[in-house]
C-alpha positions in Angstrom: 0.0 0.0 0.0 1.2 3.5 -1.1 1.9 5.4 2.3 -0.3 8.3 3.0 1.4 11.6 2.5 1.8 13.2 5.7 -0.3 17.0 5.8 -0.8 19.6 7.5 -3.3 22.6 7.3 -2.4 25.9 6.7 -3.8 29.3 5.2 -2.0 30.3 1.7 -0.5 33.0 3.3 1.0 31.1 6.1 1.9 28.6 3.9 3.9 31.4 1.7 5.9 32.6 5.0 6.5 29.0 5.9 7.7 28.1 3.2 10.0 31.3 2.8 11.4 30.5 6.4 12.8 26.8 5.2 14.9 28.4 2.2 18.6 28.6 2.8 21.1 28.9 0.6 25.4 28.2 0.4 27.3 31.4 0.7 31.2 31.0 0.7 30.3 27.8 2.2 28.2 28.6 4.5 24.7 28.1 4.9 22.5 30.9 5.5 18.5 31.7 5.3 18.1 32.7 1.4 14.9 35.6 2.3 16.8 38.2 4.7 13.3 38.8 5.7 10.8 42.1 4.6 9.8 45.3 4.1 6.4 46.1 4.2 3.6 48.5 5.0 -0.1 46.7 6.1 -3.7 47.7 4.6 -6.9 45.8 4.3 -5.4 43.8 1.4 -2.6 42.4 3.5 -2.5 42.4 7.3 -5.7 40.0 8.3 -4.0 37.1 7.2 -0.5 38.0 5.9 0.4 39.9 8.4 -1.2 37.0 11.0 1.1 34.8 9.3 4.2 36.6 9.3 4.0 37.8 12.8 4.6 34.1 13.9 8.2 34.3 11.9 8.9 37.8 13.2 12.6 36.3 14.6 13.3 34.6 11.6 12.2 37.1 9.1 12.7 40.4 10.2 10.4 42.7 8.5 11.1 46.3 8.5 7.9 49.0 8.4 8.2 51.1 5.6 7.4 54.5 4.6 6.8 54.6 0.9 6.0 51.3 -1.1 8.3 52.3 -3.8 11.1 52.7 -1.3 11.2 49.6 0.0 11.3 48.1 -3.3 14.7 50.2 -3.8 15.7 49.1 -0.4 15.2 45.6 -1.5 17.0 45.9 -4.8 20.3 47.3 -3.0 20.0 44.6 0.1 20.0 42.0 -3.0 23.2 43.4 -4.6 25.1 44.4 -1.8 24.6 40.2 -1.3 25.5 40.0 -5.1 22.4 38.6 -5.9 22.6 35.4 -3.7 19.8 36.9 -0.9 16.8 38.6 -1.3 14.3 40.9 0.6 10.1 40.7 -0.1 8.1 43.4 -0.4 4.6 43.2 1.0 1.8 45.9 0.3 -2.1 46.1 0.7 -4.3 45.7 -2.6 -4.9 49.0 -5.0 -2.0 51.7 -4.8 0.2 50.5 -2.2 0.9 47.9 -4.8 0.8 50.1 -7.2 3.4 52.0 -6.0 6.1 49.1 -6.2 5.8 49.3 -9.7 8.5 51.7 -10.3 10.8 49.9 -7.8 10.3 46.6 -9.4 10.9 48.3 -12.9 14.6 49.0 -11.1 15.3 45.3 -10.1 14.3 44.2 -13.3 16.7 46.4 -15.1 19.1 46.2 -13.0 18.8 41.9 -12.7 18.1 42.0 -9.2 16.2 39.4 -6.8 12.9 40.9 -4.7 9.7 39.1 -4.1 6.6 41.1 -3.6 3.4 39.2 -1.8 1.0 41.6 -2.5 -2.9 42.2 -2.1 -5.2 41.5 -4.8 -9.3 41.3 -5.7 -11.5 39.0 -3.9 -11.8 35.6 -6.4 -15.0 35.2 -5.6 -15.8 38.6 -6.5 -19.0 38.5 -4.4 -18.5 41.7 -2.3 -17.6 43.7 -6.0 -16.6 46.1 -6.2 -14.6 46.8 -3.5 -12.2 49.4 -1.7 -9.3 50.7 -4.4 -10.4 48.7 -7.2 -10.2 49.2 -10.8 -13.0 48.2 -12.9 -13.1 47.1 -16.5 -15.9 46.5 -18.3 -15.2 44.2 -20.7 -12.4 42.2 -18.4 -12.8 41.6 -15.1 -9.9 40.0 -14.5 -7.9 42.9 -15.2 -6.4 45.0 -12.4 -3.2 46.4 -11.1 -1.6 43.9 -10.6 -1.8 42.8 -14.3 0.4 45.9 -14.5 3.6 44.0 -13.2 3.7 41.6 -15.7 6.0 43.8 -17.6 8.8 44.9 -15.3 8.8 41.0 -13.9 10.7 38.2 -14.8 8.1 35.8 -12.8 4.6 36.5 -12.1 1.7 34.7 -10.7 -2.0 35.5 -9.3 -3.2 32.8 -6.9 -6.9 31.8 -7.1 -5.9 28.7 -5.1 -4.2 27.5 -2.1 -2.6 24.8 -4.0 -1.2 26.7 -6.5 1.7 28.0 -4.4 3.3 24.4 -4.3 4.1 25.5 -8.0 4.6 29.3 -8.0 7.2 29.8 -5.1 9.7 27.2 -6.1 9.1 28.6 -9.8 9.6 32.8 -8.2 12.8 31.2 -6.3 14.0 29.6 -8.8 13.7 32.7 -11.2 14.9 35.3 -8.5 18.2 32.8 -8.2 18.4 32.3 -12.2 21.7 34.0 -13.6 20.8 34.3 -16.9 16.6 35.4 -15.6 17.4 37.0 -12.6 14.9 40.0 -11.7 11.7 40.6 -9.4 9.2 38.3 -8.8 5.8 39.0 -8.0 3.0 37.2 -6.6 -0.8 38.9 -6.3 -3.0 37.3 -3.5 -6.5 37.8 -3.9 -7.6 38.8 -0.4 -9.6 36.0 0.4 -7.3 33.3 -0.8 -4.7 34.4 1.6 -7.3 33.0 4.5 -8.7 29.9 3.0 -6.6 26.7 3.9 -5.3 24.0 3.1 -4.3 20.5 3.4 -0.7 20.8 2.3 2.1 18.6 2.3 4.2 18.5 4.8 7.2 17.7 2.7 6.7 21.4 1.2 8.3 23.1 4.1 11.3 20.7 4.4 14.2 22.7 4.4 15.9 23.2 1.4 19.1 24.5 -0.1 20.0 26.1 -2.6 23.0 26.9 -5.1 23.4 29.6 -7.2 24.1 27.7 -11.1 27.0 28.1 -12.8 26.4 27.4 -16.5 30.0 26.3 -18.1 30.1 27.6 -21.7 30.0 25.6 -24.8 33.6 24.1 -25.7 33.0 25.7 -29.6 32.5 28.9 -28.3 35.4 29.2 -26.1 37.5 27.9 -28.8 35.9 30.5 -31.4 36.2 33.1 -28.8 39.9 32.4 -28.2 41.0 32.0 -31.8 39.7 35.4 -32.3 41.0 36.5 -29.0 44.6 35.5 -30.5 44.3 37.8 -33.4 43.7 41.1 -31.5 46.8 43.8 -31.6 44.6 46.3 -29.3 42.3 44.2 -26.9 40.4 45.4 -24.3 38.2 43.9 -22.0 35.2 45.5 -20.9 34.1 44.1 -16.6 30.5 44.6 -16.4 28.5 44.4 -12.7 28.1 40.4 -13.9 31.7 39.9 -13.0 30.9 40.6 -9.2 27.8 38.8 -9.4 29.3 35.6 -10.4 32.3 36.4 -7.8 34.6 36.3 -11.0 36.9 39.3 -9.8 40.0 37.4 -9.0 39.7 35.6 -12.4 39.2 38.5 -14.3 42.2 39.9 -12.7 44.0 37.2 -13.3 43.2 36.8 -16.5 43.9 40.2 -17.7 47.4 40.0 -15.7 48.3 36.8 -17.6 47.5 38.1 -21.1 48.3 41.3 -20.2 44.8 42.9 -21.7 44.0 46.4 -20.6 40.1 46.9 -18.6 37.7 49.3 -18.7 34.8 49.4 -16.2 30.8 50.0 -16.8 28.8 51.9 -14.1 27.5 48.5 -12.3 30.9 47.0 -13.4 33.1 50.1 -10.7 35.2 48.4 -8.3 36.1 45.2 -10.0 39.4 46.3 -10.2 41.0 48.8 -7.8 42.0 52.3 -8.8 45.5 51.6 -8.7 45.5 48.4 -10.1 48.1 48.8 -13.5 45.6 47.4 -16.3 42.3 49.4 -14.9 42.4 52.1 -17.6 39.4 53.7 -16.2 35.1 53.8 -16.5 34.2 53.6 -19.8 31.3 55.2 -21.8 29.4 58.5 -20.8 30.2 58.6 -17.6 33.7 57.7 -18.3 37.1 58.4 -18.7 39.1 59.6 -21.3 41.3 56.8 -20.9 38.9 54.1 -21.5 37.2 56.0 -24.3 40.6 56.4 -25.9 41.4 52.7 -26.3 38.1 51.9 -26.5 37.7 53.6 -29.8 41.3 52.0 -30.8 40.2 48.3 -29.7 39.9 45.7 -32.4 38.6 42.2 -30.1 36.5 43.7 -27.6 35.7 40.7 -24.5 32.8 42.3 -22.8 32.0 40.3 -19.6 29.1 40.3 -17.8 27.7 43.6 -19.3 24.3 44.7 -20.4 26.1 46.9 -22.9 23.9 49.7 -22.1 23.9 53.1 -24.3 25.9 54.9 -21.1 28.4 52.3 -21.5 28.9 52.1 -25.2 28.5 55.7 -26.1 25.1 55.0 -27.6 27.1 52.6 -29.8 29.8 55.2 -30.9 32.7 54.6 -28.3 34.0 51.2 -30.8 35.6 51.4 -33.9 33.4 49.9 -36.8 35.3 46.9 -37.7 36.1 45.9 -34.1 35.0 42.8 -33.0 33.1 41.9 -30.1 33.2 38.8 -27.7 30.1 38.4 -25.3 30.7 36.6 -22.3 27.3 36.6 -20.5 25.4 34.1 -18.7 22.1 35.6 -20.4 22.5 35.0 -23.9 20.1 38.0 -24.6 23.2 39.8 -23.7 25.9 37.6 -25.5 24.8 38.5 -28.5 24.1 42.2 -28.9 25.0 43.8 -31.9 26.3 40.5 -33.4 28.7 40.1 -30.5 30.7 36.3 -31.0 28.8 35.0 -28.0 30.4 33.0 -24.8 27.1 32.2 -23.2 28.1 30.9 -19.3 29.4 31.6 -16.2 31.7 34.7 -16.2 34.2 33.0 -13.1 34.7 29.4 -15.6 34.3 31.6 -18.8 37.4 33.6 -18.1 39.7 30.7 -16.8 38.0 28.1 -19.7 39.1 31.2 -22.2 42.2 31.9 -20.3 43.5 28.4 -21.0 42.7 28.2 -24.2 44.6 31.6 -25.0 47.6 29.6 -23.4 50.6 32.6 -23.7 48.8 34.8 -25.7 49.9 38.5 -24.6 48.7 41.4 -26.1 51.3 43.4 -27.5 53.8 45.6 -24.9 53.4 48.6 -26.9 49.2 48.8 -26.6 49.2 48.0 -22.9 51.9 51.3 -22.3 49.6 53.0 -25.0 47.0 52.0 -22.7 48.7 52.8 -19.1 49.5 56.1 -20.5 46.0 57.5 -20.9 45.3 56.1 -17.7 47.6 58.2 -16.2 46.8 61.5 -17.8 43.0 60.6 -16.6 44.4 60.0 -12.9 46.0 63.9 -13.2 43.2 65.1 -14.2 40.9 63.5 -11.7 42.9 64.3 -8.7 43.0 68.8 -10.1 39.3 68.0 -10.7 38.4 66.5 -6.9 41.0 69.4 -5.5 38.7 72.2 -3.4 39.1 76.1 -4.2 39.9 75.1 -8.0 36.2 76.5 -8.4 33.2 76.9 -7.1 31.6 73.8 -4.5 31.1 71.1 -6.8 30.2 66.9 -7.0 33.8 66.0 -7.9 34.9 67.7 -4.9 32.9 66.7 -2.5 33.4 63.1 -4.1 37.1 63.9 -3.2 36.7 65.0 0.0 34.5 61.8 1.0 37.1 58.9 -1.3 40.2 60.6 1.2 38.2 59.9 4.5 36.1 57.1 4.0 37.2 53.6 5.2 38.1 51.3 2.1 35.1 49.0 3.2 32.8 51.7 3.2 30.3 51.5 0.6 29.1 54.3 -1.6 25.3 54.6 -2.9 24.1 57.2 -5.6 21.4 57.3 -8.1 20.3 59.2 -10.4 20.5 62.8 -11.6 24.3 64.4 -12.3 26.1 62.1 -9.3 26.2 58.7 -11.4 28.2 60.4 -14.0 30.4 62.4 -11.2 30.6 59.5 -8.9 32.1 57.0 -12.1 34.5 59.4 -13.1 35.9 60.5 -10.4 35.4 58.3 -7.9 38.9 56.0 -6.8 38.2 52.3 -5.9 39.6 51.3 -2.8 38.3 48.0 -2.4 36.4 45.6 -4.5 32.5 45.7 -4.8 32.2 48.9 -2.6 30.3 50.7 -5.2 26.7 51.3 -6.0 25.6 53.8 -8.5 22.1 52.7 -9.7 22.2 53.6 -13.1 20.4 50.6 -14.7 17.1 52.4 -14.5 18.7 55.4 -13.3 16.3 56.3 -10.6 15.3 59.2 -8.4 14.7 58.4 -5.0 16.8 55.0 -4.9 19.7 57.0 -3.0 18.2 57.5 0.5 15.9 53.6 0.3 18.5 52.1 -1.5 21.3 53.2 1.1 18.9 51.6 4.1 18.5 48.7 2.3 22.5 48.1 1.6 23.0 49.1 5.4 20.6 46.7 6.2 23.0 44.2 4.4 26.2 45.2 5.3 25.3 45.5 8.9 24.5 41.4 8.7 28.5 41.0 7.2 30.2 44.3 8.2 28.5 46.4 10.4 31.8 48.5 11.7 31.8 49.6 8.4 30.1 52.9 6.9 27.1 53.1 3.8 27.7 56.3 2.4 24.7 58.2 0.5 25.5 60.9 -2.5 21.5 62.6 -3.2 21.5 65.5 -4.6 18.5 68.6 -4.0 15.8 67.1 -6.3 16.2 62.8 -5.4 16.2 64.2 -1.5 12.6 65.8 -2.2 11.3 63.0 -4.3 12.0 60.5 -1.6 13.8 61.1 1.7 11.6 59.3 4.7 13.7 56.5 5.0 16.2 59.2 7.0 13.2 58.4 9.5 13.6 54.6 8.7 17.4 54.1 9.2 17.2 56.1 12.4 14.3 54.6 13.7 16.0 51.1 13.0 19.5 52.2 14.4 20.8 51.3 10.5 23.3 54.1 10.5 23.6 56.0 7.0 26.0 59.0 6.3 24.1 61.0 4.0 25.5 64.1 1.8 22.7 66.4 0.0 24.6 68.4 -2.8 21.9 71.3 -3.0 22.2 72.7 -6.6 18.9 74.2 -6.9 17.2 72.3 -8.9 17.8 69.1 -11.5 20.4 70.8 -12.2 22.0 68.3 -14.7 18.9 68.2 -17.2 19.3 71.8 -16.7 22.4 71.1 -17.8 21.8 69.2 -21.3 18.8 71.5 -22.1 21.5 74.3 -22.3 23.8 72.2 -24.3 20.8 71.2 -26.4 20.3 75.0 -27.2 17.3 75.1 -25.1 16.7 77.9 -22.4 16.8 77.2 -18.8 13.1 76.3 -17.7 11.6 74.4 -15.7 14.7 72.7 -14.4 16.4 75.4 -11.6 13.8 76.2 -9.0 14.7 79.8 -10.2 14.1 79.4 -13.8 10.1 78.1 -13.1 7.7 80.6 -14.4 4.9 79.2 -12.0 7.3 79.9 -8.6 7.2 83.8 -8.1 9.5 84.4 -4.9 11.9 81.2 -5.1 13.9 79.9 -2.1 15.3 77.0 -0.7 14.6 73.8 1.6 16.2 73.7 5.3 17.6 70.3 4.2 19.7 70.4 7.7 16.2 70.9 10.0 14.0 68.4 7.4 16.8 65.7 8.0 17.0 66.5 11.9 13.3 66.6 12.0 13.6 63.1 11.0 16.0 62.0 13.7 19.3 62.2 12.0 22.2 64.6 13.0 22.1 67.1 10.8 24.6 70.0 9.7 25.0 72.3 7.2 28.7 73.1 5.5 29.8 75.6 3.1 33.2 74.5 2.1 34.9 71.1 1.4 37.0 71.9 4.4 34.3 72.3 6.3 32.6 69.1 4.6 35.8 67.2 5.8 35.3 68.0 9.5 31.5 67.3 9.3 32.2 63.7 7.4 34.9 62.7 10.2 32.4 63.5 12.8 29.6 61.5 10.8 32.4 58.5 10.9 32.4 58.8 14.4 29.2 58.9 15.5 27.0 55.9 15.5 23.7 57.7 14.5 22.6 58.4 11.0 23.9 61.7 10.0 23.2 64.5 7.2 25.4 66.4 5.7 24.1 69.3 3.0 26.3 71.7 1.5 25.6 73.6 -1.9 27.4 73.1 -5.0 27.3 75.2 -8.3 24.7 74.3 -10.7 26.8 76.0 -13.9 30.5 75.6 -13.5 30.6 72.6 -11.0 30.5 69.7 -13.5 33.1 67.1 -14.9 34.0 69.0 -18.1 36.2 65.3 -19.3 35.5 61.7 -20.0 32.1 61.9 -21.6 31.2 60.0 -25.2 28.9 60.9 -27.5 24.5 60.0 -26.2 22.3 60.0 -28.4 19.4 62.2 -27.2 16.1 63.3 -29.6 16.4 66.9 -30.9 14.1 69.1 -32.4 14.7 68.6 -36.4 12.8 71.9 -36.7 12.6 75.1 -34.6 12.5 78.9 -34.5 15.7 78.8 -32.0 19.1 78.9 -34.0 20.9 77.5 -30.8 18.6 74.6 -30.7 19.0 74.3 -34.2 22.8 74.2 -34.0 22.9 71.7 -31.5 20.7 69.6 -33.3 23.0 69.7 -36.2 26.4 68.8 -34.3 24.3 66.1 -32.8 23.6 64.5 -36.4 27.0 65.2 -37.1 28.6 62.6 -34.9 26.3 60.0 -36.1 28.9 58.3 -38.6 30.1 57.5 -35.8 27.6 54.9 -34.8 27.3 51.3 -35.1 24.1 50.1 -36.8 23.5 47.2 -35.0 26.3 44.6 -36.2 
């Protein structure tokens, strides 16, 4: 006789959480749980029985009370890379907009390739008590809501109409969210009256279970092809994308561009592969760059691009390569292998690199390119450091950036987002240590600085917590989102925050000029609808949020305020203002292809949109 299988009887959403608790997974050999545990904020759609469930696991999943749905989406994104994509927070938010608002976050982990799981509240099944508080009604579809929305910045998605179905869907999310090649967000809707019905589920379910992060080995064929072209190349370069620390492949890429002697260039979520001083890192590549990795880059003839996206900021909106230069994909998402015709290595970046390694046996590239190479490096490393210096102008990013890269420990780890700090941050920031850098530039989002630096602090104080997270937001990302100052100081997650006040979104400012527009719209004092403009008390904002909060004038005075921020062990603010005109990195940028006006009653605008067309010879058509 067949044994019976042994049950027990749950609700769906305790079923979820106990299933979530019994996940671990092997970390430098160590296990340890896979779901760091939550962020979430309760409504009607998801406290009765979610939040009944998960306050039985409150030990073993932590879950932090947000401020903004969207926030702790960007905290979860930047807990799941500061753990290189190996753990991952969920996100939990009541039916109608509070789940609307994780849209834009999950949008960021999915560009990005980042792990986070959001349980969220949906529509009654039955639909009996319809229609009910915060939902959306369509006529001819009634199985359409908000939800339905997420299916396009997802990699796995699922509604459950039945307590059954998650024996399926949350070994399917997991296994997505853990998926090199498929990595991104997850998300689950849970009608609200599923989440309370129960079920006789097996027992077996909740056995504990773990996991291993794949490593695909690439095809022998490829490596070969890969290699022989590799052997050809008078001027290679490799390009170390954020998928080299991901797969933990920083040693072997070092080592393999040390053995064959191949100059590397860094993308925005490739920065601190390699360390600043490190003889064959030639510097950030792209529009954000350097003009040292934009010098050979345009010379290279085998390009090996590793674990790279090859996103416009990276290749110049495909203008930073020669024509007839060849490109070698190593990527464990083929999507990515094969860009623009790319020769693709489709695998594991750590046993791509030493399968291609040996069979390039002693290749070298030759002496000459690699001094070539060293060369620009160093011009870009004088002008970097006159750049960072204070009093060479007015306040500006770079110095600031300076002021922070000479005091901050080399474990310290640096958050920014979007607006004009990516670009300053890449170019001028100096690696001290490996994988201490995170400028979100994937989906280059406002409002990720302040969340996203909780969320890493969140991370780091589980593996380093003597160690600092360091937030760069500038004026207009602090408005859009700054209440998780509240959250790290009400959780004791200490953040050092800097708010570079340049009135305004300064930097779009900043291409509308170069564009031939007029400022408007941009500066706080160039809006036509604001008739007596002034400025935020960022210091007494931040302090009325709990954090220590001082203003500074000078990068001197920045200095003294950042070492005292060091010492302290509450979250502090630090705002000085910085020039919105002559402030800005004037070197290292590529050609971006933006849209421009092909008609206009402006000569300036007209003029720009002529030099723009200008530099498109320049541009690879796709091959």
């Amino acid at each position: 006789m067949t044994k019976p299988v042994e049950t027990v009887r749950l609700t769906t959403a305790q079923a979820i959480v106990r299933f979530l608790v019994n996940q671990y997974v092997v970390i430098d050999g160590r296990e340890t749980r896979l779901c760091g545990g939550g962020f979430g904020i309760f409504g009607h759609g998801n406290v009765p029985c979610l939040g009944e469930a998960l306050y039985a696991v409150r030990d073993e999943l932590p879950l932090y009370r947000g401020q903004n749905e969207q926030s702790m989406g960007f905290a979860a994104a930047a807990y799941a890379k500061y753990h290189l994509r190996q753990r991952f927070m969920f996100c939990t938010a009541s039916a109608g907009p509070g789940t609307a608002n994780l849209l834009t976050a999950a949008a960021l982990a999915h560009a990005n390739r980042l792990p986070m799981l959001m349980l969220c509240g949906d529509s009654f099944v039955t639909r009996l008590p319809d229609p009910v508080l915060q939902q959306l009604e369509h006529f001819n579809n009634p199985t359409l809501g908000v939800n339905d929305a997420f299916k396009s910045v997802t990699r796995y998605w699922d509604r459950i109409t039945h307590p059954a179905q998650i024996i399926q869907a949350l070994p399917a999310a997991i296994a997505t969210m853990l998926d090199p090649a498929d990595c991104g967000p997850a998300f689950i809707g849970l009608p609200q009256d599923v989440q309370g019905w129960a079920y006789d589920y097996p027992v077996s379910l909740f056995d504990k279970r773990i996991h291993r992060i794949r490593r695909q080995t690439p095809d022998i064929a490829e490596i070969a092809d890969a290699a022989a072209l590799l052997k050809t190349a008078q001027r290679p370069m490799i390009i170390a994308g954020g998928g080299v620390q991901y797969s933990q492949a920083v040693a072997e890429l070092t080592a393999f561009a040390e053995r064959h002697g191949i100059p590397v260039v860094e993308t925005i979520a490739g920065r601190a592969n390699l360390l600043n001083d490190h003889e064959l890192n030639i510097g950030p590549l792209g529009v954000t760059g350097s003009n040292s990795a934009n010098a050979i880059a345009e010379k290279a003839d085998v390009i090996l691009a590793v674990g790279t996206r090859m996103q416009d900021f990276t290749t110049g909106s495909w203008t930073a390569f020669a024509h007839d230069a060849r490109i070698i994909g190593l990527n464990a998402a083929r999507h990515d292998a094969m860009k623009h015709l790319s020769l693709p290595v489709v695998g594991d970046a750590k046993l791509g690199l030493l399968a291609l390694g040996e069979a390039l046996d002693a290749y070298r590239a030759p002496g000459t390119w690699v001094e070539a190479a060293a060369g620009e490096r160093k011009a870009w490393n004088a002008y970097v450091a006159t750049n960072v210096a204070p009093g060479n102008r007015p306040n500006s990013y770079a110095q600031a950036i300076g002021v922070v890269n000479a005091l901050c420990d080399k474990r310290d780890r640096v958050v920014a987002a979007a607006g004009g700090l990516p670009a300053e941050l890449t170019a001028n920031w100096r690696t001290l240590e490996v994988g201490t850098v995170d400028v979100e530039f994937g989906f280059s989002c406002m409002g990720y600085e302040i969340a996203g630096g909780w969320g890493a602090r969140i991370a780091q104080s589980e593996r380093e917590p003597d160690r600092d997270t360091i937030v760069f937001v500038g004026d207009g990302s602090y408005l859009l989102m700054n209440s998780d100052i509240y959250s790290a100081a009400l959780t004791g997650k200490k953040l050092i925050i800097l708010v570079l006040d340049n009135g305004g979104y300064a930097v779009i400012n900043k291409l509308q000029n170069n564009m031939g527009g007029d400022s408007f719209n941009n500066l706080i004092a160039d809006c036509p609808t604001i008739p007596a403009p002034f400025t935020v008390d960022f210091e007494a904002h931040a302090a009325a949020m709990g954090a220590e909060a001082v203003s500074v004038t000078s990068p001197e005075e920045l200095g003294n305020a950042f070492k005292a921020a060091k010492a302290s062990s509450r979250t502090s603010v630090i705002v000085m203002k910085v020039d919105p005109y002559e402030g800005w990195t004037q070197e290292g940028h590529t050609w971006w292809e933006v849209g421009t006006p092909q008609v206009s009653g402006s000569e300036r605008v007209l003029d720009a949109h002529r030099k723009v067309e200008d530099s498109r010879h320049r541009q690879r058509k796709g091959v």
